[in-house]
N, CA, C and O atoms as a GROMACS GRO file, in nm:
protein
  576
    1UNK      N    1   7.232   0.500  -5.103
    1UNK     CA    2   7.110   0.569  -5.069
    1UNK      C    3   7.004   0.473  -5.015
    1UNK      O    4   6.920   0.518  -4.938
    2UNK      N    5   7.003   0.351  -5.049
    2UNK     CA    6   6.876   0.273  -5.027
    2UNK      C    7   6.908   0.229  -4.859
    2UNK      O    8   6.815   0.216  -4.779
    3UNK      N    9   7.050   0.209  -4.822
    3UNK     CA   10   7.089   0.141  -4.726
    3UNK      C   11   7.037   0.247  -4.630
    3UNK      O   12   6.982   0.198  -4.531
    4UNK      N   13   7.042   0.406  -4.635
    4UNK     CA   14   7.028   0.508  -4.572
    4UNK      C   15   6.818   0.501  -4.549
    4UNK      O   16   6.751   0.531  -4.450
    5UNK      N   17   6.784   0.462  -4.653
    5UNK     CA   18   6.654   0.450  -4.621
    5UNK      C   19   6.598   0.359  -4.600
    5UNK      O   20   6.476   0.369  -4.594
    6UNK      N   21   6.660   0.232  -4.579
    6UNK     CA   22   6.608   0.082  -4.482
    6UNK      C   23   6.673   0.162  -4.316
    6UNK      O   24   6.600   0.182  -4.218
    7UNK      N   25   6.772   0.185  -4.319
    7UNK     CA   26   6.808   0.223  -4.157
    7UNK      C   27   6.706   0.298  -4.102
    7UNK      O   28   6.652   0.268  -3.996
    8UNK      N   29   6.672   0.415  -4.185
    8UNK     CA   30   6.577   0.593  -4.152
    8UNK      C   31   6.463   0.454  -4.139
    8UNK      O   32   6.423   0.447  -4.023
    9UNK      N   33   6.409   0.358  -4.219
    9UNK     CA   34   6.275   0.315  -4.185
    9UNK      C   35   6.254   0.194  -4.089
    9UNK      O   36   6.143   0.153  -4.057
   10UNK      N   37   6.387   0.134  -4.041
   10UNK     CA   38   6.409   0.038  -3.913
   10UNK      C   39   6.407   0.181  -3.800
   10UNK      O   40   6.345   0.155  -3.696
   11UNK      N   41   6.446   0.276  -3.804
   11UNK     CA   42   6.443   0.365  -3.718
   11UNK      C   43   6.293   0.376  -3.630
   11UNK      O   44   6.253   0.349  -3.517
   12UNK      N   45   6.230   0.439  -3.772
   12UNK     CA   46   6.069   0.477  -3.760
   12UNK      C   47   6.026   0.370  -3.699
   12UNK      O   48   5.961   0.396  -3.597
   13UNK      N   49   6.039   0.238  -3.726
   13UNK     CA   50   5.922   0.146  -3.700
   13UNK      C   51   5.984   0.093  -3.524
   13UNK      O   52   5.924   0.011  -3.456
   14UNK      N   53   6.103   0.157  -3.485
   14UNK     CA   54   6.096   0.063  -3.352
   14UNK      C   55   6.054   0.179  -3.260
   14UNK      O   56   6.011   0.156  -3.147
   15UNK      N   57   6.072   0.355  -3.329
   15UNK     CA   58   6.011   0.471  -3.267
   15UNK      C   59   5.844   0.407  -3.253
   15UNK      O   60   5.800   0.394  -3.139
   16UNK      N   61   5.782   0.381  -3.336
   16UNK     CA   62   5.645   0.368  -3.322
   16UNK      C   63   5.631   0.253  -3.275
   16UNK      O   64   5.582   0.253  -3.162
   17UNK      N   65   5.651   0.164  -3.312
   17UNK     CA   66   5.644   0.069  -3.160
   17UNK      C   67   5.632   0.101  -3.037
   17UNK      O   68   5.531   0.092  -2.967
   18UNK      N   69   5.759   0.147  -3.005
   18UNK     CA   70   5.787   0.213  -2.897
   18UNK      C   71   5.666   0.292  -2.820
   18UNK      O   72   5.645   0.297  -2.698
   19UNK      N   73   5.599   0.349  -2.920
   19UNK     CA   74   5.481   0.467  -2.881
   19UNK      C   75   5.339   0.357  -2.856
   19UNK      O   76   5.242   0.367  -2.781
   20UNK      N   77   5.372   0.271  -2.937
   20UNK     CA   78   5.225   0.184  -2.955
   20UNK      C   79   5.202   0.080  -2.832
   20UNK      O   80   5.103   0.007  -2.826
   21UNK      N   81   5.282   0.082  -2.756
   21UNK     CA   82   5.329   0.000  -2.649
   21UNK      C   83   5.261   0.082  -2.478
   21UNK      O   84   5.245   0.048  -2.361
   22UNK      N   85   5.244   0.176  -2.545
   22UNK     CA   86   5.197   0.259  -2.387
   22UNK      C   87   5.032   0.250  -2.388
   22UNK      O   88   4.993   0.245  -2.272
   23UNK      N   89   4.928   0.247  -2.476
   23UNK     CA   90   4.811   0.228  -2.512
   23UNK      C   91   4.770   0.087  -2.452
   23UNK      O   92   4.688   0.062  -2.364
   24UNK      N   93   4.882  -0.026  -2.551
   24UNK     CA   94   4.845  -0.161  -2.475
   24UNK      C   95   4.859  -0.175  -2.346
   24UNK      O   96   4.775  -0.231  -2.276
   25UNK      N   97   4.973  -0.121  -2.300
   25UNK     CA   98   4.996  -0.172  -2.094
   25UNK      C   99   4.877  -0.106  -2.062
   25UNK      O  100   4.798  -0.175  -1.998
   26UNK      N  101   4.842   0.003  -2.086
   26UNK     CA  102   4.757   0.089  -2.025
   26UNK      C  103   4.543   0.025  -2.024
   26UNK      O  104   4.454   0.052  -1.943
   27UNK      N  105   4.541  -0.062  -2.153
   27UNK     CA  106   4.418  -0.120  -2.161
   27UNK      C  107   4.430  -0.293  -2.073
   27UNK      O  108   4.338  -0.343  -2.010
   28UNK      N  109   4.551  -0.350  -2.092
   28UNK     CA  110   4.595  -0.443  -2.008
   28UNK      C  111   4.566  -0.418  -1.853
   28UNK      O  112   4.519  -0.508  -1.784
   29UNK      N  113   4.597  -0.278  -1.797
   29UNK     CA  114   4.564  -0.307  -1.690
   29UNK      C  115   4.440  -0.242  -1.657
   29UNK      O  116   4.417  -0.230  -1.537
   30UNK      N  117   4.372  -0.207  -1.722
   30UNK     CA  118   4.217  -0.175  -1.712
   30UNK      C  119   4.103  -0.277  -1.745
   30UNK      O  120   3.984  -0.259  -1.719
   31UNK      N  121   4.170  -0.409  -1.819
   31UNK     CA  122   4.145  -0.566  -1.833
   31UNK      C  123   4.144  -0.612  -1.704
   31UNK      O  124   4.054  -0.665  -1.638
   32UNK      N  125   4.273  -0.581  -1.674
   32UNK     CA  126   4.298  -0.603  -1.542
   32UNK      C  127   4.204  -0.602  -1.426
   32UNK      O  128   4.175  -0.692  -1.347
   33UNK      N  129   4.162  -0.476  -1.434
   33UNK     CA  130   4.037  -0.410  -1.329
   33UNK      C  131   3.949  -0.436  -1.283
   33UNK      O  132   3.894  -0.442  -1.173
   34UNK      N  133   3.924  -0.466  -1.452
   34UNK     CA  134   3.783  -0.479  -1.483
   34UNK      C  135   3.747  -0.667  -1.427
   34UNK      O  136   3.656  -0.715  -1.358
   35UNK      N  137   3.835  -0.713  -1.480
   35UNK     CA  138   3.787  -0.852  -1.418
   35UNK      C  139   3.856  -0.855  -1.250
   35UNK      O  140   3.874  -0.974  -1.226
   36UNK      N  141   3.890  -0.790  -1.154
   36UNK     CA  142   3.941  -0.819  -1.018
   36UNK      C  143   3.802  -0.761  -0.940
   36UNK      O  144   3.761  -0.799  -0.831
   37UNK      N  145   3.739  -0.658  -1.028
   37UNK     CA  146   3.586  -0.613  -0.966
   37UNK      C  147   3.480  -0.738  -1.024
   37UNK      O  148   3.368  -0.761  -0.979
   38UNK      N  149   3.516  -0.778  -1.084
   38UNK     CA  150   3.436  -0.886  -1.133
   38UNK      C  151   3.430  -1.020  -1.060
   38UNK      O  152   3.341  -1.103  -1.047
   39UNK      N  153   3.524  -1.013  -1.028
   39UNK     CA  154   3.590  -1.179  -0.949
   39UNK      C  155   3.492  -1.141  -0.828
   39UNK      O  156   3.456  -1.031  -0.785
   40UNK      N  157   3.452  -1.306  -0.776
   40UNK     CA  158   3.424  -1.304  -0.678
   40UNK      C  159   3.489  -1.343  -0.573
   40UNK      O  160   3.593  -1.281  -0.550
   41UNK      N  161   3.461  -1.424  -0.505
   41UNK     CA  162   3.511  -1.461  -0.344
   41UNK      C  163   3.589  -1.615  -0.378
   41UNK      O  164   3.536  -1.709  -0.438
   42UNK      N  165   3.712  -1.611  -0.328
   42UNK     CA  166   3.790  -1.705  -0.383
   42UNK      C  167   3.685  -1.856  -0.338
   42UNK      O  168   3.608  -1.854  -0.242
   43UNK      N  169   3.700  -1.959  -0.417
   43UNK     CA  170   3.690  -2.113  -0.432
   43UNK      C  171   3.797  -2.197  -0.478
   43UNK      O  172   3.894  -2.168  -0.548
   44UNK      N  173   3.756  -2.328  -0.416
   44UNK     CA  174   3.887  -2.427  -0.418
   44UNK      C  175   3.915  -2.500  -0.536
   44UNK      O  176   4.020  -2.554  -0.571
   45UNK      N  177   3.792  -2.493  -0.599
   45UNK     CA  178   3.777  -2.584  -0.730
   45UNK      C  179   3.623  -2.510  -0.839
   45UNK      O  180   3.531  -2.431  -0.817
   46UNK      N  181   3.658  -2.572  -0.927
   46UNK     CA  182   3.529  -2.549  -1.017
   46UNK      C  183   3.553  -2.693  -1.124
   46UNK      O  184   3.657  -2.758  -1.133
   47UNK      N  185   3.397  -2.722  -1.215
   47UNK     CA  186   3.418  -2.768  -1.274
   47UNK      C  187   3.428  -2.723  -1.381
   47UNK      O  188   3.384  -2.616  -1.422
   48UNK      N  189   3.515  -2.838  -1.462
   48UNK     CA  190   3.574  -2.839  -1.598
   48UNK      C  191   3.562  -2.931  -1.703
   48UNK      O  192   3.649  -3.018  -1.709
   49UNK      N  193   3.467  -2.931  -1.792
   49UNK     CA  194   3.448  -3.019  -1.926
   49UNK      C  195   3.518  -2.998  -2.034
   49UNK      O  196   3.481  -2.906  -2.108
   50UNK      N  197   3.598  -3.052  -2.058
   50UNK     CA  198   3.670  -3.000  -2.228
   50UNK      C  199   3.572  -3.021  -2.323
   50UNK      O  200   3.506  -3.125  -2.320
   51UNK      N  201   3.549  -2.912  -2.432
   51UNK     CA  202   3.690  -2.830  -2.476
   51UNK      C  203   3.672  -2.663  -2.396
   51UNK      O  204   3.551  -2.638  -2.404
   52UNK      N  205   3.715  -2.591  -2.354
   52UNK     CA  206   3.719  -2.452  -2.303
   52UNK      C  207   3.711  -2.381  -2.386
   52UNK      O  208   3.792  -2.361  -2.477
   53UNK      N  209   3.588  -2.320  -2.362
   53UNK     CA  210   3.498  -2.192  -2.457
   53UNK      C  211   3.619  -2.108  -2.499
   53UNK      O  212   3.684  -2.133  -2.600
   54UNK      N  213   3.641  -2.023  -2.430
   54UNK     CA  214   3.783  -1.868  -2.447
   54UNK      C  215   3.896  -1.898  -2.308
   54UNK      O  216   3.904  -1.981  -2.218
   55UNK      N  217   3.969  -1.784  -2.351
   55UNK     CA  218   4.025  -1.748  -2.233
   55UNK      C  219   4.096  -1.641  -2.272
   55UNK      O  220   4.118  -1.640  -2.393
   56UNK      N  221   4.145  -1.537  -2.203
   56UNK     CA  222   4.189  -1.415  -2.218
   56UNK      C  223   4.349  -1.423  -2.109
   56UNK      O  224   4.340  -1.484  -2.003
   57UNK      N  225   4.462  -1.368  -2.143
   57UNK     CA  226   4.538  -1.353  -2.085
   57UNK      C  227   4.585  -1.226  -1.990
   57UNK      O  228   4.637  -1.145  -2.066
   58UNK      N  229   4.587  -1.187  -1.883
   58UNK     CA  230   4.578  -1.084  -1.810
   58UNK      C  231   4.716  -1.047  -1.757
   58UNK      O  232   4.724  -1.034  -1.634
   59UNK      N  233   4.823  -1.029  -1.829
   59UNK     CA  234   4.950  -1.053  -1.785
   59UNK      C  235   4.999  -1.143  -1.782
   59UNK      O  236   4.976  -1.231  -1.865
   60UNK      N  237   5.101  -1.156  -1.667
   60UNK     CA  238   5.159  -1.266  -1.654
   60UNK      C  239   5.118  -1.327  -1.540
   60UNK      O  240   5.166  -1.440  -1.539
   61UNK      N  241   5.066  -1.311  -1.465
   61UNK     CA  242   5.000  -1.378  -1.340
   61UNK      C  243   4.828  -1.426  -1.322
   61UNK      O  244   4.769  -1.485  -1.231
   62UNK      N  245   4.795  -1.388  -1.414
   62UNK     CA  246   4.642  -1.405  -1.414
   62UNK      C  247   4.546  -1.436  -1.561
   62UNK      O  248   4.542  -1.355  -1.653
   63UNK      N  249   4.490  -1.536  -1.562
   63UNK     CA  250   4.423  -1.577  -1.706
   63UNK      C  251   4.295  -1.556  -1.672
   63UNK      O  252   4.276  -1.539  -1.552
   64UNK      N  253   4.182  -1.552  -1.759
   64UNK     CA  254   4.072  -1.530  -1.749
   64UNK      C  255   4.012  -1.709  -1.828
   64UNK      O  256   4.061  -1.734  -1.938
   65UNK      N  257   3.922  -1.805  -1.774
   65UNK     CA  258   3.910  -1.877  -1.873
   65UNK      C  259   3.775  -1.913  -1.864
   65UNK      O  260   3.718  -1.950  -1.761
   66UNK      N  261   3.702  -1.896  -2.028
   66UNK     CA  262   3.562  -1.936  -2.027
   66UNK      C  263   3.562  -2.089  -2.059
   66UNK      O  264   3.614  -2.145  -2.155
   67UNK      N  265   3.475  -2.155  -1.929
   67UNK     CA  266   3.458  -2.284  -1.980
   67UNK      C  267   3.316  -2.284  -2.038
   67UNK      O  268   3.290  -2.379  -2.113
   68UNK      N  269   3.212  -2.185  -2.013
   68UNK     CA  270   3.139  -2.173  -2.128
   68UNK      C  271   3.079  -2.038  -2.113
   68UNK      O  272   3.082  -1.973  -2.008
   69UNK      N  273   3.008  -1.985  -2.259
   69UNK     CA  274   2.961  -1.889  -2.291
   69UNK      C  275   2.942  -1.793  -2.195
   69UNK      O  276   2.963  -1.673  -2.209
   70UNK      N  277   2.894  -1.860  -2.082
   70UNK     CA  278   2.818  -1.743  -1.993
   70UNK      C  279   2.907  -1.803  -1.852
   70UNK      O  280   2.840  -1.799  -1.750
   71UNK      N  281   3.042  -1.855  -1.835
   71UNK     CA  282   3.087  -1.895  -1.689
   71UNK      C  283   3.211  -1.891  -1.736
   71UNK      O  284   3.257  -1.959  -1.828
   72UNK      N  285   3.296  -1.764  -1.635
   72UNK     CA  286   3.432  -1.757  -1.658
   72UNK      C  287   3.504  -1.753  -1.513
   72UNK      O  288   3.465  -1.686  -1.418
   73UNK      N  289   3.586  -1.814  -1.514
   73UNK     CA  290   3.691  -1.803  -1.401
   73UNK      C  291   3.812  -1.702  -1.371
   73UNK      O  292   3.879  -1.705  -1.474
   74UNK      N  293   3.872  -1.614  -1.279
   74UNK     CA  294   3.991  -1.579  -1.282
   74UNK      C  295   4.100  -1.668  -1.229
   74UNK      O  296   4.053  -1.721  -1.128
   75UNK      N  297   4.207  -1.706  -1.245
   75UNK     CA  298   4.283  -1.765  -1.215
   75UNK      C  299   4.406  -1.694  -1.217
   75UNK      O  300   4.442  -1.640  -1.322
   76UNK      N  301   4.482  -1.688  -1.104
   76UNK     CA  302   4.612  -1.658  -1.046
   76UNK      C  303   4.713  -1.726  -1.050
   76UNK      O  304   4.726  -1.814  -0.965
   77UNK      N  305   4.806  -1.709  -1.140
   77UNK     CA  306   4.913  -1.848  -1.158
   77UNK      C  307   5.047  -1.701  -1.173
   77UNK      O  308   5.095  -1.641  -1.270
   78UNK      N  309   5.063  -1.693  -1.053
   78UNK     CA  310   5.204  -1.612  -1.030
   78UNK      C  311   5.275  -1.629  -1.134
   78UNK      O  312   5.239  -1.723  -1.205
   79UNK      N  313   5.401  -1.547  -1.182
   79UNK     CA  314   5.524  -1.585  -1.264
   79UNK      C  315   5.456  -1.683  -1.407
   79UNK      O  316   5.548  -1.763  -1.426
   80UNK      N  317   5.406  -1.698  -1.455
   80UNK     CA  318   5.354  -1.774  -1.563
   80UNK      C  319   5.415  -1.676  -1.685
   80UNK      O  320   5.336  -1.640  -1.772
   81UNK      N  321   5.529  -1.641  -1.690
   81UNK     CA  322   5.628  -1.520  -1.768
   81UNK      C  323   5.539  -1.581  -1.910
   81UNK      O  324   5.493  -1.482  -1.967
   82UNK      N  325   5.516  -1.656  -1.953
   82UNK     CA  326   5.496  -1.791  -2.078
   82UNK      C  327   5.319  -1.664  -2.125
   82UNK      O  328   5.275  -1.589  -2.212
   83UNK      N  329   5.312  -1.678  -2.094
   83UNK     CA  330   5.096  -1.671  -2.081
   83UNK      C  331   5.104  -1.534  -2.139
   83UNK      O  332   4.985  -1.511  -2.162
   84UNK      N  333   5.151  -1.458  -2.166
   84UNK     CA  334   5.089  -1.307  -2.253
   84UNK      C  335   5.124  -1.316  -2.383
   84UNK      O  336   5.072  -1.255  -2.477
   85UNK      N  337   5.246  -1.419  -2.388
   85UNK     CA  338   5.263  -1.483  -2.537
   85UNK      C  339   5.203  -1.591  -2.580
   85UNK      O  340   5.213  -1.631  -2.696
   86UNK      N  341   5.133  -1.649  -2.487
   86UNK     CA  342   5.095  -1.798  -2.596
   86UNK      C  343   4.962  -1.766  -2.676
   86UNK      O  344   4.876  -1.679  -2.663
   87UNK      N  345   4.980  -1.869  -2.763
   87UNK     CA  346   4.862  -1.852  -2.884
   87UNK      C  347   4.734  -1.944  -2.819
   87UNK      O  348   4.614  -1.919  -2.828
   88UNK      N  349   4.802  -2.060  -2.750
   88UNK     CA  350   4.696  -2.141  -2.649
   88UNK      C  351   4.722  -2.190  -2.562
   88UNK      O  352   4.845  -2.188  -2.552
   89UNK      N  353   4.663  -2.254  -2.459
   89UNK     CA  354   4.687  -2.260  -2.323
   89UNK      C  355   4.606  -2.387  -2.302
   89UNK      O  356   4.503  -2.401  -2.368
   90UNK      N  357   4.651  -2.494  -2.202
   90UNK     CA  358   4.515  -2.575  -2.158
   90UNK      C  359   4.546  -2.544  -2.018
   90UNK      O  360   4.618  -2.465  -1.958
   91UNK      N  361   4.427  -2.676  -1.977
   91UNK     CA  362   4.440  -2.647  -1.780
   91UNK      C  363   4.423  -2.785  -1.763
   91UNK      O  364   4.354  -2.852  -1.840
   92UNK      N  365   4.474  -2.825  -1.677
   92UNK     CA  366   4.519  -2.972  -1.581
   92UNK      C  367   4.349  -2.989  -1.516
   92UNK      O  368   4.266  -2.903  -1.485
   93UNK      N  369   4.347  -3.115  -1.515
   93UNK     CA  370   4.221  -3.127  -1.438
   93UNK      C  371   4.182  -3.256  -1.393
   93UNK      O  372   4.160  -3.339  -1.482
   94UNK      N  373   4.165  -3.298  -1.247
   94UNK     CA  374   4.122  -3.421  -1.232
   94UNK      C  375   4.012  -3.512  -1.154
   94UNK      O  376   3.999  -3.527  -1.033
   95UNK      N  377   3.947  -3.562  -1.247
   95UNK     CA  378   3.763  -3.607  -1.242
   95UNK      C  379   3.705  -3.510  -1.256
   95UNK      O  380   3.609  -3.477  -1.187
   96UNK      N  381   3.767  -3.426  -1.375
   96UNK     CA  382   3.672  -3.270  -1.438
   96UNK      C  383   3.682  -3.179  -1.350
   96UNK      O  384   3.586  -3.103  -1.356
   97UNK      N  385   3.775  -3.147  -1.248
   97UNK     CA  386   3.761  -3.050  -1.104
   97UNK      C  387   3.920  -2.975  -1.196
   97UNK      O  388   4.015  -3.033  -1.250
   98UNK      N  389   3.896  -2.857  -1.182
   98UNK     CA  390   4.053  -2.792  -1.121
   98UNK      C  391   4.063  -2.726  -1.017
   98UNK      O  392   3.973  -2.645  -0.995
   99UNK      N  393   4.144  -2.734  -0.949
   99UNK     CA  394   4.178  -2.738  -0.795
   99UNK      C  395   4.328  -2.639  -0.744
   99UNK      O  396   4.440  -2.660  -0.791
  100UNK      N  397   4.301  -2.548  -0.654
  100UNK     CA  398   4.407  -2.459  -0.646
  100UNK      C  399   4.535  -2.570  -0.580
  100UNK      O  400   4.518  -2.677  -0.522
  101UNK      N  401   4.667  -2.499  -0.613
  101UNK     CA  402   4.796  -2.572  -0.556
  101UNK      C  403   4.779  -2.725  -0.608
  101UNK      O  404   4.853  -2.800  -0.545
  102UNK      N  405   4.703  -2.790  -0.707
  102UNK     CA  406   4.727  -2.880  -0.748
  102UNK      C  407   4.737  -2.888  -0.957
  102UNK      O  408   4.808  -2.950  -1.036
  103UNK      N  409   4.628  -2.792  -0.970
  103UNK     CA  410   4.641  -2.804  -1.134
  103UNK      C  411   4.700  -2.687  -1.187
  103UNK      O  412   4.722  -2.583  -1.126
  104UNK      N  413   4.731  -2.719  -1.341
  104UNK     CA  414   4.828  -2.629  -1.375
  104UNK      C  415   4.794  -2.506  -1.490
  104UNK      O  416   4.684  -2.538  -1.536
  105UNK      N  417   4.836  -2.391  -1.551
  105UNK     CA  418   4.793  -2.390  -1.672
  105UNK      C  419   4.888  -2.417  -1.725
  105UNK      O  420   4.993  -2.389  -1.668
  106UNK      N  421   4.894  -2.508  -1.909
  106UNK     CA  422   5.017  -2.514  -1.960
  106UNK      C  423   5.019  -2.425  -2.070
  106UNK      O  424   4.915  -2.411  -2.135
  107UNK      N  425   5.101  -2.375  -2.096
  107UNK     CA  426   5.090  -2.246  -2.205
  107UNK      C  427   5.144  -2.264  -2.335
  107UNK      O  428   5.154  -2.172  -2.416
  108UNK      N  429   5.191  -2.421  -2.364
  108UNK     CA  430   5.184  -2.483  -2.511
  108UNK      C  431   5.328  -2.438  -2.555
  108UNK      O  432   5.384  -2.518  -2.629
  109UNK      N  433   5.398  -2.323  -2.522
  109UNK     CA  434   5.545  -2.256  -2.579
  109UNK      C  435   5.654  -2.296  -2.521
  109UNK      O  436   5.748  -2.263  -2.593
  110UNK      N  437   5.692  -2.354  -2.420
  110UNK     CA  438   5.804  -2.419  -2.398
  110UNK      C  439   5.761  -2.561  -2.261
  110UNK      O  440   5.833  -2.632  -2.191
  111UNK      N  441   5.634  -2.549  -2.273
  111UNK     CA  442   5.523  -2.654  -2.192
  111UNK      C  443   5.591  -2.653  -2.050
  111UNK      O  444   5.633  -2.754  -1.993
  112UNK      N  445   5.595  -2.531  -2.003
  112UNK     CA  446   5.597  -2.497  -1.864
  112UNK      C  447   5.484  -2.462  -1.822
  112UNK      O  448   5.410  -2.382  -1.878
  113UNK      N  449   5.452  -2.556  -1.660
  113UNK     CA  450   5.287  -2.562  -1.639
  113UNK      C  451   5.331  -2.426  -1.539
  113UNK      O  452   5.442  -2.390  -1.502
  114UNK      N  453   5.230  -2.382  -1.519
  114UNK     CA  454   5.212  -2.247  -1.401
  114UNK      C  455   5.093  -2.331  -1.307
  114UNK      O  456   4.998  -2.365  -1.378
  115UNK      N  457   5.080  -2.368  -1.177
  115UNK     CA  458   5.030  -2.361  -1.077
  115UNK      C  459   4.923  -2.270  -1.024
  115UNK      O  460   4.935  -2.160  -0.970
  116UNK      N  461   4.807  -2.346  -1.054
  116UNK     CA  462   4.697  -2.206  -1.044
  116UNK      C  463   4.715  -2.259  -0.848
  116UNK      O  464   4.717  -2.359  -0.777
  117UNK      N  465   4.722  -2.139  -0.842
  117UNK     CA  466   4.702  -2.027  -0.687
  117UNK      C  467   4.568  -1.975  -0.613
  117UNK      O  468   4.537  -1.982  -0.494
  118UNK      N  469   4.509  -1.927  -0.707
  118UNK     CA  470   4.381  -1.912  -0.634
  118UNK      C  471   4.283  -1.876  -0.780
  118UNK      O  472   4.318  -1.824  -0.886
  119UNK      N  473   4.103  -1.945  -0.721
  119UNK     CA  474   4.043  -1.954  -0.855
  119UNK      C  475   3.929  -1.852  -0.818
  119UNK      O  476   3.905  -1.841  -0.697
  120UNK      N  477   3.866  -1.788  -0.892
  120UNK     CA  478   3.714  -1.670  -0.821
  120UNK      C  479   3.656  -1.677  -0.965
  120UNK      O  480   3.705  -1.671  -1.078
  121UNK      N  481   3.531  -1.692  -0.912
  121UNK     CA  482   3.444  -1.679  -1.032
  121UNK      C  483   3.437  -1.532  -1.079
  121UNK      O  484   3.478  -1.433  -1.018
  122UNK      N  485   3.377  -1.537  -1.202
  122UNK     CA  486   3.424  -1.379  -1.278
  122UNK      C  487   3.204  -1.416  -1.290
  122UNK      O  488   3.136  -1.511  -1.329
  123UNK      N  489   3.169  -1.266  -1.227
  123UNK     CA  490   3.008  -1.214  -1.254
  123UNK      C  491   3.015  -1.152  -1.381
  123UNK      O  492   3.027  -1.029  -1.386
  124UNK      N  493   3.010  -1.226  -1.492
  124UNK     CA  494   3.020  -1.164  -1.666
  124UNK      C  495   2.890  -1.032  -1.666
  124UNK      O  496   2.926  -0.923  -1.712
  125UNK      N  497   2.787  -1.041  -1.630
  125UNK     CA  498   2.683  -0.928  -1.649
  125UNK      C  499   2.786  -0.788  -1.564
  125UNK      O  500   2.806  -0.679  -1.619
  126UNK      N  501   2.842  -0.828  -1.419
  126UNK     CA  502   2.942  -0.719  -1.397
  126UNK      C  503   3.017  -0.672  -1.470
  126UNK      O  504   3.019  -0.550  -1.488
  127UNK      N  505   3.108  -0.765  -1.540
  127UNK     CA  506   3.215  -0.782  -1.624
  127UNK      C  507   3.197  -0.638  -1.729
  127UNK      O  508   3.256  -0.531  -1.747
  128UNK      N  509   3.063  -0.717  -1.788
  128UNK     CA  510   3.057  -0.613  -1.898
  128UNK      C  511   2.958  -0.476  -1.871
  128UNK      O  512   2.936  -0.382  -1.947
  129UNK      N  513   2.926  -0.492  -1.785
  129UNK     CA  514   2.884  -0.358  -1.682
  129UNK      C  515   3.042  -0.246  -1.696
  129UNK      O  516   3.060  -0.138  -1.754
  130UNK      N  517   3.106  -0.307  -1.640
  130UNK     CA  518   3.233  -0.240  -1.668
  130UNK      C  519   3.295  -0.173  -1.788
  130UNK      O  520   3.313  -0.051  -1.799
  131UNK      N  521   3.325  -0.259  -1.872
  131UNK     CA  522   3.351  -0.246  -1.969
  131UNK      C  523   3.302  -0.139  -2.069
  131UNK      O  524   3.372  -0.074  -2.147
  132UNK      N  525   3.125  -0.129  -2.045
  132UNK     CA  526   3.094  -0.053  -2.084
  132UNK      C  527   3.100   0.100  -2.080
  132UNK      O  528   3.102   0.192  -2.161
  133UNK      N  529   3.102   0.082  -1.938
  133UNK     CA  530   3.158   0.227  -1.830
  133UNK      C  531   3.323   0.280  -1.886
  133UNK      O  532   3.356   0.398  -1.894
  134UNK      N  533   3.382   0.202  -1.909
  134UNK     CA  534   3.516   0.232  -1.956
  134UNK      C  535   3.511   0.279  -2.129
  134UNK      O  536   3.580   0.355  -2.198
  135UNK      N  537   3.421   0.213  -2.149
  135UNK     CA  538   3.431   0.297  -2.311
  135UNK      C  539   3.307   0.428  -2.333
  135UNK      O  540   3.208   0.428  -2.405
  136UNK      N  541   3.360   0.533  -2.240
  136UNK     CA  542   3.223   0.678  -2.277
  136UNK      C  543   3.197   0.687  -2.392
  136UNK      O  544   3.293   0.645  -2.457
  137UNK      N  545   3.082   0.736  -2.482
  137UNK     CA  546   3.100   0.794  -2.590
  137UNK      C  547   3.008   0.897  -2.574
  137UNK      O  548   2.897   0.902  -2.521
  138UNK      N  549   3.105   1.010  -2.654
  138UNK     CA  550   3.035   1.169  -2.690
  138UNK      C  551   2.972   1.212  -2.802
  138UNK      O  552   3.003   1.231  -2.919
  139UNK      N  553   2.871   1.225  -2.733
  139UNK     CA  554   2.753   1.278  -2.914
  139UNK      C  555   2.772   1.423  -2.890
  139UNK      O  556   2.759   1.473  -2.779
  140UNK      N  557   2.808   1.500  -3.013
  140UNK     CA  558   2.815   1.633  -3.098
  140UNK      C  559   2.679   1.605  -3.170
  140UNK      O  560   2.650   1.504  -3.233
  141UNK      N  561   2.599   1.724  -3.148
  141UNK     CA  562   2.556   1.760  -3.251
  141UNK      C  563   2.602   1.810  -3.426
  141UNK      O  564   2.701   1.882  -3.436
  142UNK      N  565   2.545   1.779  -3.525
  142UNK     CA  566   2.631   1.800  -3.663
  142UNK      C  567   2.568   1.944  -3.654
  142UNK      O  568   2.481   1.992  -3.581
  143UNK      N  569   2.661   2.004  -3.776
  143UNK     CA  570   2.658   2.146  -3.789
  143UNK      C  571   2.598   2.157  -3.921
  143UNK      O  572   2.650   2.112  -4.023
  144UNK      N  573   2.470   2.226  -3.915
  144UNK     CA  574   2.407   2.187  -4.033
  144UNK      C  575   2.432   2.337  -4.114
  144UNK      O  576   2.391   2.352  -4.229
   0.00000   0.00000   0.00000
């Protein structure tokens, strides 16, 4: 009997998975969106001081990275299969510049660098202009 109800509950949990998986792609690519309206007009380089504020992963082709509070970059690193799983990431950089077709991101999990491709600044006041727009909320009156 017990063997019958570890199977019935490996069942359930890869059914709901399964279900919980359409929510994430679906806010992933509205992440997505939201920072490609954000991005600006591609540049060749930006500067870079370690240590790097955040960074957000946007798939597999695109990272988001704050080098500080209020200045974030998009970055395009095609095929970077590595980057929606890593826990951290650095970026290649040289005399504090990162530079398209020359620096890399490395994604720390099997230290395969990805080749940033093209870099655009991300307008954060847009950013979260967006963001906000994407989350409506509806006021009901209570029923007294």
């Amino acid at each position: 009997m017990s063997l019958k109800r570890a199977l019935l509950a490996g069942v359930a949990t890869m059914v709901l998975a399964g279900c919980s998986s359409v929510p994430s792609a679906q806010r992933m690519a509205e992440r997505q969106a939201a920072y490609a309206q954000a991005a600006g007009a591609p540049v060749n380089h930006f500067s870079f001081f370690v240590p790097m504020w955040s960074w957000e992963p946007l798939g597999s082709d695109q990272v988001a990275v704050y080098t500080k509070p209020k200045e974030a970059w998009l970055l395009d690193v095609p095929g970077c299969t590595e980057l929606p799983y890593a826990n951290s990431i650095g970026v290649t950089s040289n005399l504090h510049q990162v530079s398209i077709n020359f620096d890399k991101v490395v994604t720390g999990r099997s230290q395969l660098a990805c080749t940033i491709r093209r870099i655009r600044p991300v307008d954060l006041d847009k950013l979260k202009a967006l963001q906000q727009a994407q989350r409506p909320v509806t006021t009901e009156p209570r029923q007294g």
